[in-house]
C-alpha positions as CSV (number, residue, x, y, z in Angstrom):
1,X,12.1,-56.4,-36.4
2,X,8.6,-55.0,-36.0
3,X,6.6,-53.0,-38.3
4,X,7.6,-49.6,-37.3
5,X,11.2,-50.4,-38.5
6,X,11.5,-48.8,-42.0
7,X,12.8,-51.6,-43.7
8,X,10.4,-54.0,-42.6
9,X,7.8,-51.7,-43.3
10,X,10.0,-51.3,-47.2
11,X,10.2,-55.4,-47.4
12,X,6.0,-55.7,-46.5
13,X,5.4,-53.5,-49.3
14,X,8.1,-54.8,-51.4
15,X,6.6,-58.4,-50.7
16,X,3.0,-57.6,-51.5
17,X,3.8,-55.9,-54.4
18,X,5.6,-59.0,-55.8
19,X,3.3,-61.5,-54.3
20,X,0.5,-59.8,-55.7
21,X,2.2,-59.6,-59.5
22,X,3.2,-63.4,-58.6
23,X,0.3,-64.9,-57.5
24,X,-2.3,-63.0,-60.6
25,X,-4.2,-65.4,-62.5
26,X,-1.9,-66.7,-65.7
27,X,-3.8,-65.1,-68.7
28,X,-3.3,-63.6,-72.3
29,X,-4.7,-61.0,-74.2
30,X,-7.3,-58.3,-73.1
31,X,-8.1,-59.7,-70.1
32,X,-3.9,-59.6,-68.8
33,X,-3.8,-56.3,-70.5
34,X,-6.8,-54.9,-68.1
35,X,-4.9,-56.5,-64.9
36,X,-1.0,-55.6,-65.9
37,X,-2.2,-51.9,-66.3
38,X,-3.6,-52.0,-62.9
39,X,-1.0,-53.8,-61.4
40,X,1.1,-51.6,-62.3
41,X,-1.2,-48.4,-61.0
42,X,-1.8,-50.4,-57.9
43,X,1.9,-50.3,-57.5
44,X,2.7,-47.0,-58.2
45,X,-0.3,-45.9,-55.3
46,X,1.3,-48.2,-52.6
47,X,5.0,-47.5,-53.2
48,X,3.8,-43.8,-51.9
49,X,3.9,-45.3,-48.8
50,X,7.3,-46.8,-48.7
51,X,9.1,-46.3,-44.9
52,X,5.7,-44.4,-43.6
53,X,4.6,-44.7,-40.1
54,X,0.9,-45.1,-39.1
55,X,1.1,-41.1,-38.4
56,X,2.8,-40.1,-41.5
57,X,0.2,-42.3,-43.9
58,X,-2.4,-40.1,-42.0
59,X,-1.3,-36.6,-42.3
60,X,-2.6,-33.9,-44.7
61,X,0.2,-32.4,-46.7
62,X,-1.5,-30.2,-49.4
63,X,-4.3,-27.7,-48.9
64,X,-6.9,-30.8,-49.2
65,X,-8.0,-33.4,-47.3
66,X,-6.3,-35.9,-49.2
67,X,-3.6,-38.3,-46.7
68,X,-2.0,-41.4,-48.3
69,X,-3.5,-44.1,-46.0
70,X,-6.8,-42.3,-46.8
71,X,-6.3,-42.3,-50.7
72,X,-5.4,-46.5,-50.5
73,X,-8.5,-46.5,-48.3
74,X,-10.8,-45.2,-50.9
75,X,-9.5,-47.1,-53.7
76,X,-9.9,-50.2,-52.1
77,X,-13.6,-48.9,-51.3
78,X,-13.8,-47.9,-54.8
79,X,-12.8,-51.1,-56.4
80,X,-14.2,-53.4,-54.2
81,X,-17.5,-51.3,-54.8
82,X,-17.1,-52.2,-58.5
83,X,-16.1,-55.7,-58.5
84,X,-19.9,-56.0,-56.3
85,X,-21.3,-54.3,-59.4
86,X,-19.9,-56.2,-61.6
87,X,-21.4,-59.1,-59.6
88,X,-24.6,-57.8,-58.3
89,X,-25.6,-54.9,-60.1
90,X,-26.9,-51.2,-58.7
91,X,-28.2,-52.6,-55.9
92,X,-24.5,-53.4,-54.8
93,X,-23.8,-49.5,-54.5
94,X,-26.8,-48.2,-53.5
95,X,-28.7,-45.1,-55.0
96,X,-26.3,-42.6,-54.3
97,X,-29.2,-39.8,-55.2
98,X,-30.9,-40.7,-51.5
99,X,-27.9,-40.4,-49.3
100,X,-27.6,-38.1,-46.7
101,X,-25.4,-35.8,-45.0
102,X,-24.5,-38.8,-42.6
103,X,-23.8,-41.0,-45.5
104,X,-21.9,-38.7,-47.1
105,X,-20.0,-38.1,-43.8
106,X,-19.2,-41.9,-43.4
107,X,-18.2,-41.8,-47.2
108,X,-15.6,-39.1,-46.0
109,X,-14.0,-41.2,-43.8
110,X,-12.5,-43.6,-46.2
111,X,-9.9,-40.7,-46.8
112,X,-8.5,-40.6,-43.6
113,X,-7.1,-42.8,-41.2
114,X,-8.7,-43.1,-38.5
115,X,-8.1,-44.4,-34.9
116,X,-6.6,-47.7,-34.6
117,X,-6.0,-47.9,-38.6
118,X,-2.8,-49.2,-39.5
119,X,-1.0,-48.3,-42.7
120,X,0.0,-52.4,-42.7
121,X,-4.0,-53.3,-42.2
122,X,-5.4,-50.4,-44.7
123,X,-2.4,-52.1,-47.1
124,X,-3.6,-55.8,-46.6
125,X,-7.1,-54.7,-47.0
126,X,-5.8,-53.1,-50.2
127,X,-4.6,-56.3,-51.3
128,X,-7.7,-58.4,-50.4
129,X,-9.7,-56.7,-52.8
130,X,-7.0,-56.4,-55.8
131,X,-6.7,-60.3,-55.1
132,X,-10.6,-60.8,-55.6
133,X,-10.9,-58.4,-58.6
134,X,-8.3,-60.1,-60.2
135,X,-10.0,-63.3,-59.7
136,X,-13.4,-61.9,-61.0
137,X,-12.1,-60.3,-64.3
138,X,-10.0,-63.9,-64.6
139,X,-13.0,-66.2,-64.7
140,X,-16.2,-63.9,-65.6
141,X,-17.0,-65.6,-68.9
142,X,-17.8,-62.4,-70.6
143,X,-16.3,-58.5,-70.8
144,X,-18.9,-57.3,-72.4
145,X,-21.7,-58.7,-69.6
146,X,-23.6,-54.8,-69.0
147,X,-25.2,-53.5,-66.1
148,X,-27.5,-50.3,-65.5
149,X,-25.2,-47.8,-63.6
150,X,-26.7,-47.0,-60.1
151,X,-28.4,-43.6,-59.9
152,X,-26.6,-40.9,-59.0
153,X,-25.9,-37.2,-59.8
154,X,-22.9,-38.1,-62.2
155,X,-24.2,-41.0,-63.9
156,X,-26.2,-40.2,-67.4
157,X,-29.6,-41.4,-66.4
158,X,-30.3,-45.2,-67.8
159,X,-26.7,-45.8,-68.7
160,X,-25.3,-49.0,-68.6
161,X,-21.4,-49.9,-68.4
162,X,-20.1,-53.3,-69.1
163,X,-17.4,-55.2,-67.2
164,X,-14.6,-53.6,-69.5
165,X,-16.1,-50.2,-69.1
166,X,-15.9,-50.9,-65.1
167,X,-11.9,-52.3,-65.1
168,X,-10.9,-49.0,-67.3
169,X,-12.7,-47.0,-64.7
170,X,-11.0,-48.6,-61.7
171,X,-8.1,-48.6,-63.9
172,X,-8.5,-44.6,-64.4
173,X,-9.5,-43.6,-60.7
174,X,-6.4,-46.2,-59.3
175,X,-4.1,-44.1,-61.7
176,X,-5.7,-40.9,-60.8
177,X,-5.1,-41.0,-57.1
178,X,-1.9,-42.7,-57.5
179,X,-0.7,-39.3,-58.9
180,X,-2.6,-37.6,-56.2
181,X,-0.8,-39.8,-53.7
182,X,2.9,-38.8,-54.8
183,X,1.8,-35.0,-54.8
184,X,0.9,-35.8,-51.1
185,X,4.1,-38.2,-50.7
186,X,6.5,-35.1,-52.1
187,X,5.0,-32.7,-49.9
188,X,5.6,-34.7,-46.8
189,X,9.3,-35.5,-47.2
190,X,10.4,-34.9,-50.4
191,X,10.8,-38.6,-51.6
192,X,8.8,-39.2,-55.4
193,X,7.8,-42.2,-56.9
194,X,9.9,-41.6,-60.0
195,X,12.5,-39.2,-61.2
């Protein structure tokens, strides 16, 4: 079987999933709270791409620019933008107040798929960073650690957001385009993520 067989494609993403959930750090409390609740959002985002081929994870179904290999792509960008934050700081994300049209164009890109993207390499990219943020939020010694938010337009100037505030913000965007994903899953063939 090859990866353009549906059920291969169905087992891959059945496997990750459970591999994913199987290999997560053993913890209690808050900090297995944060990562079951994104596991679980994580999940819901990549099922949307059950039995999809590399052309069907990169079409546009709604009236926006949104595709489903696209959305994974700029969730992974997203949280493994936040896991460097967490690490590093602003300076891991840049000052988003001095980008320009260019950057904003290559920012664009992350949701699409673009040529010689794979819906199998944008998944296992996916899974990369969830393995690496579940690590960090496993062995950071403190959830309340704080860092000054980078500048940008949507940022209150001075702020600061600590490593909790960060996971319930990946947690809340992951859901967010989860949803977003299974109005763009729907409209390409019907098939829904629940219900």
């Amino acid at each position: 079987m090859t990866l353009d067989d549906p059920t291969t494609r169905e087992s891959t993403t059945r496997e990750s999933t459970t591999r994913d959930l199987a290999e997560a750090p053993a913890l209690s409390g808050e900090r297995a709270d944060l990562l079951e609740v994104l596991a679980k959002h994580r999940h819901f985002l990549r099922f949307t791409t059950r039995d999809l081929t590399d052309e069907q994870a990169g079409l546009r179904t709604t009236a926006g620019e949104l595709c489903l290999g696209g959305l994974i792509k700029h969730v992974t960008s997203v949280e493994r933008g936040w896991a460097d934050f967490i690490l590093d700081g602003p300076s891991a994300m840049g000052d988003f107040t001095a980008m320009t049209e260019a950057d904003w164009a290559q920012r664009a890109d992350e949701f699409r798929m673009l040529p010689g993207e794979t819906l199998a390499g944008v998944l296992a990219d996916y899974a990369e960073v969830a393995r690496r943020t579940d690590d960090l939020v496993a062995t950071l010694p403190d959830l309340e650690a704080a860092q000054p938010l980078p500048k940008a337009p949507w940022f209150e100037p001075a702020a600061q957001w600590s490593v909790r505030r960060v996971l319930l913000h990946v947690i809340a965007e992951t859901a967010q385009h989860a949803g977003h994903a299974d109005i763009v899953r729907e409209s390409l063939d019907g098939a829904k993520s629940m219900g």
